[in-house]
C-alpha positions, 0 to 999 in steps of 0.5 A, a space after each residue: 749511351 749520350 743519344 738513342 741509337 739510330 735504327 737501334 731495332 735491327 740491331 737489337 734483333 742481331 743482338 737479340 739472335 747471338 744471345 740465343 746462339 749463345 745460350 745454346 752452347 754454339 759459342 764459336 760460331 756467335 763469336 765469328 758473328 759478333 765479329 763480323 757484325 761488328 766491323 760492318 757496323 763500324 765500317 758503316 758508321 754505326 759506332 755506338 750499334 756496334 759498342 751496344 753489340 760488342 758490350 752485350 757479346 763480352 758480357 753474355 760469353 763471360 757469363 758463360 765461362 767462354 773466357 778466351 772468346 769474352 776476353 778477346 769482345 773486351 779488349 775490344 770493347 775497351 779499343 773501341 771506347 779510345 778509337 771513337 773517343 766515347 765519354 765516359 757514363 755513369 751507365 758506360 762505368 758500370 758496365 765495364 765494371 762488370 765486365 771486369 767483374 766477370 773475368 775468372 782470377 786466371 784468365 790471360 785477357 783479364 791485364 789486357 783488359 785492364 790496360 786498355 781500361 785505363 788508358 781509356 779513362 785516362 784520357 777524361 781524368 788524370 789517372 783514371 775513375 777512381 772506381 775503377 781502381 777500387 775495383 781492382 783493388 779489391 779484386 787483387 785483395 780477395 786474390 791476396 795479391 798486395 802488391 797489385 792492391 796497393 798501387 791501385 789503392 793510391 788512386 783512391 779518393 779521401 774516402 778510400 782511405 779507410 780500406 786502404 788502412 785495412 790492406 796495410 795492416 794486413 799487408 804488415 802481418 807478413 812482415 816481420 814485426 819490425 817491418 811494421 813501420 816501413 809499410 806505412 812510411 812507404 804509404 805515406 811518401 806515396 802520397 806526399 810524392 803525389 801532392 795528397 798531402 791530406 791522403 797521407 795525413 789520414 792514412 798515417 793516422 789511421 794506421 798508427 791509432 788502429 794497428 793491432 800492435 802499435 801503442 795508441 798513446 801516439 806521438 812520440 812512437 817507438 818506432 823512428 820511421 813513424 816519428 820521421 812521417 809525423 815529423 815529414 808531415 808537418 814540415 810540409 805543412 810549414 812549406 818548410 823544404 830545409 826541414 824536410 832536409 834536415 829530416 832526411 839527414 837525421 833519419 839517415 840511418 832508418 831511411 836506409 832501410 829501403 833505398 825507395 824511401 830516398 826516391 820518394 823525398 827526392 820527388 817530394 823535394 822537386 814537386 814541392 818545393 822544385 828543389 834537387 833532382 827530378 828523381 821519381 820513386 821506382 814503380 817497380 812492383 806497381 810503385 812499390 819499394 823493394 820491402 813490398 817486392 822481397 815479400 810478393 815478388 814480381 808480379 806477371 809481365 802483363 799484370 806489370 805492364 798494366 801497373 805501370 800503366 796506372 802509376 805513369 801518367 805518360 804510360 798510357 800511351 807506350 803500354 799496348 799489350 796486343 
């Protein structure tokens, strides 16, 4: 925390007397307590005693598979963080990294958990640590959980490329082999439409010179869509918008492959260039295209909430899933 807690020994002791109750399987009654404990600690003014006491509690009832107890401390915990307006740590991101470490893959707080997460970091960084969205992209990895993994994995910074590039050549191996092209191509426009331009340019390097079933002799491809991304690349380079036009008529026929594809250079033609429609890609599916949704379908309403809330900017503040 930013400064030692004022009369942290009585605290400690409770702190200290509810893991005890803990480890001795009376899981009920320690919940009530830190509870209680804690409305009275805040109630006094006593806000970073009663951040220490409700980290300890989420963390202890975790560990000991108390999952609807432990779930309800970090949604707490997670509220307490927006309510007190508590600055982000290195000490405070890796408890809470830990914390969502410890949520079983079934547990119904876990969503909740995420949402408030992120709308806590989103209040010191626009789209919330990037550690954070590692984090979740790997947990929706392991879980084989794309489409979840992939709107996270946008968020990555430059070095996070590389695992991003690992979970698109897997993601293509459920696809059919002409498939291959529209994962990347979705990859790239995401980016692009964010103003990651240099994401994009690395992530459409990697994934052409690394796919198991993409020649290496590079540009120009067999595959239309990846000649379009090479092409789109440099136009934006040239700060060029009548060369981004004229690809989007010229690759017309491929582009139709899925309707999102449109979306996204109609957002890039405004953000770039503040030109046509205020369109913005779908974020259905955590962002995803509707090539992404037939394959994984659509994910749980809370684990979709929690998307949305990571790929809108604004959503933060509509998403509350109490």
């Amino acid at each position: 925390m930013s400064r030692r807690r004022q009369n942290a020994g009585g605290v400690d002791r409770m702190i200290d007397k509810l893991a005890k109750r803990v480890a001795a399987g009376d899981f009920y009654d320690a919940f009530q307590m830190y509870t209680s404990v804690y409305n009275r600690l805040t109630s006094e003014g006593k806000t970073e005693d009663a951040q220490a006491l409700l980290l300890s509690g989420t963390q202890l009832l975790l560990q000991h598979n108390q999952v609807d107890s432990g779930g309800e401390l970090a949604v707490m915990l997670t509220q307490h963080l927006i309510s007190y307006d508590v600055p982000p740590s290195e000490g405070l991101t890796k408890s809470l990294l830990d914390v969502l470490q410890a949520f079983k893959y079934d547990c119904p707080h876990r969503d909740r958990y995420l949402a408030k997460l992120f709308k806590w970091s989103k209040l010191y960084s626009e789209h919330g640590h990037a550690s954070f969205h590692k984090a979740c992209a790997d947990m929706y990895f392991s879980e084989s959980n794309y489409a979840m993994c992939t709107s996270h994995c946008t968020y990555l910074d430059y070095d996070g490329i590389t695992f991003y590039n690992n979970v698109l050549i897997q993601i293509s191996h459920v696809t059919y082999p002409s498939e291959i092209s529209l994962v990347i191509t979705w990859a790239v426009l995401k980016f692009i439409s964010m103003k990651r331009l240099e994401h994009a340019r690395r992530i459409f390097k990697c994934y052409t010179m690394e796919h198991p079933n993409l020649s290496k002799d590079g540009f120009p491809f067999s595959e239309p869509l990846l000649n379009f991304c090479h092409f789109l690349i440099l136009s934006l380079d040239r700060n060029n918008p009548g060369l981004v036009k004229l690809l989007k008529e010229k690759y017309q026929k491929c582009l139709q492959r899925d309707p999102v594809f449109y979306e996204f250079l109609e957002k890039i033609l405004f953000v770039y260039f503040n030109e046509s429609s205020q369109a913005t890609a779908s974020n259905s599916f955590g962002g995803l295209g509707s090539l992404m949704g037939s394959l994984f379908g659509s994910p749980p309403p809370a684990a979709a909430a929690a998307a949305a809330a990571v790929d809108n900017p604004a959503a933060h503040q509509e998403v509350d899933l109490d």
